[in-house]
N, C-alpha and C positions, 0 to 999 in steps of 0.2 A: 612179832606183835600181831602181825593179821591173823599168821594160823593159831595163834591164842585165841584172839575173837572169834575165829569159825569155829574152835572147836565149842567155846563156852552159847554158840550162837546167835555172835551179833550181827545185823544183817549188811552192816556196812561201814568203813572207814574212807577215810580220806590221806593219803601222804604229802606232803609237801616237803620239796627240799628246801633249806636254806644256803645261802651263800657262805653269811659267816655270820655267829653267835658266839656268848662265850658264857662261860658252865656257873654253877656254886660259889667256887673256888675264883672264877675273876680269869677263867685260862679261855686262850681264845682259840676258837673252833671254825675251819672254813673248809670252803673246795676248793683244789689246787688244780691244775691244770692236769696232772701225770697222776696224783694222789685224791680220792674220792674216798677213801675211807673215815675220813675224817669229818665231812659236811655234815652237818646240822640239821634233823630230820624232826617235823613234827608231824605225830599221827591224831587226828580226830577223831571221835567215834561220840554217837548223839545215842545215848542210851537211856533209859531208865529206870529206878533205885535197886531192884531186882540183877539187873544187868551189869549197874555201877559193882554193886556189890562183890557177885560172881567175878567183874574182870579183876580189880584188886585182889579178892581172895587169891584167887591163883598165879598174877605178878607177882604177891608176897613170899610165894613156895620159887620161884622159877631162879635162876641164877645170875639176876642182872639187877641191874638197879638204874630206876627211872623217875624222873622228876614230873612232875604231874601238875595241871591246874583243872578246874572244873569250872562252873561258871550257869549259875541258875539265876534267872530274868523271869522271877514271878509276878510282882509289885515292885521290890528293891531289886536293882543289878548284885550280887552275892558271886564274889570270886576268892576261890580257898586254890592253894597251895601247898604243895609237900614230896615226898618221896617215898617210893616205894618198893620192895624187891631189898636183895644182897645186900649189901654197905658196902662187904667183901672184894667185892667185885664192880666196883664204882670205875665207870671208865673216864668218866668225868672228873 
C-alpha cells in the first residue's frame, strides 16, 4: 500500500498495527505471539479529491481487496464505507 501511494504521489501515510479486529464476515483477526501474519493493520493517508481518486483507481486494478472508510468534517462529520480491489482474492 505505501509503494502504491509513492508511486500515485502521496506525500505521506500513517500505519498502525492492531492487536485484534475481526473482518466483513464476523472472522476474528489478531497477533499471536510466533504468528504475525495475521494482525490487523490500519493504513492512513489524508489526501485530496484528486489523490482520493487516483489511489482507488489503481487499488481497483491491483490484486487485493481492501475495506476502506473516509471521513470528511466540513460543517457535518460524513463517514462513507466500502470496498475496493479483487473480491477474488479477499483475505478476509
Amino acid at each position: 500500500m505505501l509503494e502504491v501511494a509513492k508511486t500515485i504521489g502521496l506525500k505521506g501515510a500513517t500505519v498502525n498495527n492492531g492487536i485484534q479486529s475481526f473482518d466483513r464476515q464476523g472472522k476474528p483477526h489478531s497477533a499471536h505471539f510466533f504468528e504475525l501474519a495475521d494482525r490487523p493493520v490500519q493504513i492512513e493517508f489524508i489526501v485530496d479529491i484528486e489523490q482520493e481518486q487516483s489511489l482507488f483507481a489503481t487499488l481497483s486494478q491491483e490484486n487485493i481487496s481492501i475495506f476502506y472508510s473516509k471521513t470528511s468534517t466540513m460543517l457535518v462529520i460524513v463517514v462513507e464505507f466500502g470496498s475496493v480491489g479483487n473480491k477474488e482474492n479477499n483475505n478476509d
